[in-house]
Residue, then its C-alpha position, 0 to 999 in steps of 0.5 A: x293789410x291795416x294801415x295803423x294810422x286808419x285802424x281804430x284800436x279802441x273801437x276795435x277793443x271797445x266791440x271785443x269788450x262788448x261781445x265778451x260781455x255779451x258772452x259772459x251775459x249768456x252764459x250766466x244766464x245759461x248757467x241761471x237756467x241749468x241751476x233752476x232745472x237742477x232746482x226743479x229736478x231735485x224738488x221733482x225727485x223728492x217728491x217721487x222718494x216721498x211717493x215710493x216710501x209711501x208706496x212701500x210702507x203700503x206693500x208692506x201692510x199688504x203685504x202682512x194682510x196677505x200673509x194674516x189671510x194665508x194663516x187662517x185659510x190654512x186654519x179653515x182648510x184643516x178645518x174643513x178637511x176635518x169636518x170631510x173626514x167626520x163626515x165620512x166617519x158619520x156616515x159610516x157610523x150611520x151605515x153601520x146602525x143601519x145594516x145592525x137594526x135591519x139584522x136585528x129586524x130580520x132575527x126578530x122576524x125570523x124567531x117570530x114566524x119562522x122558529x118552530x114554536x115547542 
């Protein structure tokens, strides 16, 4: 196939050399690339942990709002059920004083012009 005397080793060598070097260029720079995406990845995924933190320190205090709101609406419903049931008991009350004075009236009235006088 190849004769020794045509074939030319060193070039041969010299152009094995050249692609090797030219592999090894490429995959530094491959390698160069995939460190500046690890870089940016990293800064990226930083940046998303100091959101969430905030986010979450956010929820929180939200969070103790919601439950500082639930408290005094409890309060303010037990307060209001009390007033209903006041309210109830006033009205009886006032029921009562009513229904008393209309007897009251009607006795009076009824030893006024109806008792026989002696």
């Amino acid at each position: 196939m190849f004769r020794e005397n045509n074939f030319d080793w060193n070039s041969h060598n010299q152009q094995i050399v050249r692609q090797g070097t030219q592999i090894l260029e490429q995959t530094g720079q491959s390698i160069n690339r995939a460190e500046q995406i690890a870089i940016e990845t990293e800064t990226i995924g930083t940046e998303v942990v100091s959101e969430l933190e905030s986010q979450r320190e956010t929820l929180l205090r939200t969070r103790g709002r919601l439950e500082d709101a639930n408290s005094q609406l409890d309060s303010a419903r037990s307060v209001i059920t009390k007033m209903s049931r006041n309210i109830v008991y006033n009205k009886l009350i006032l029921i009562l004083i009513i229904i008393l004075e209309g007897a009251i009236l009607i006795s009076y009235a009824y030893i006024k012009f109806f008792k026989p006088k002696k």
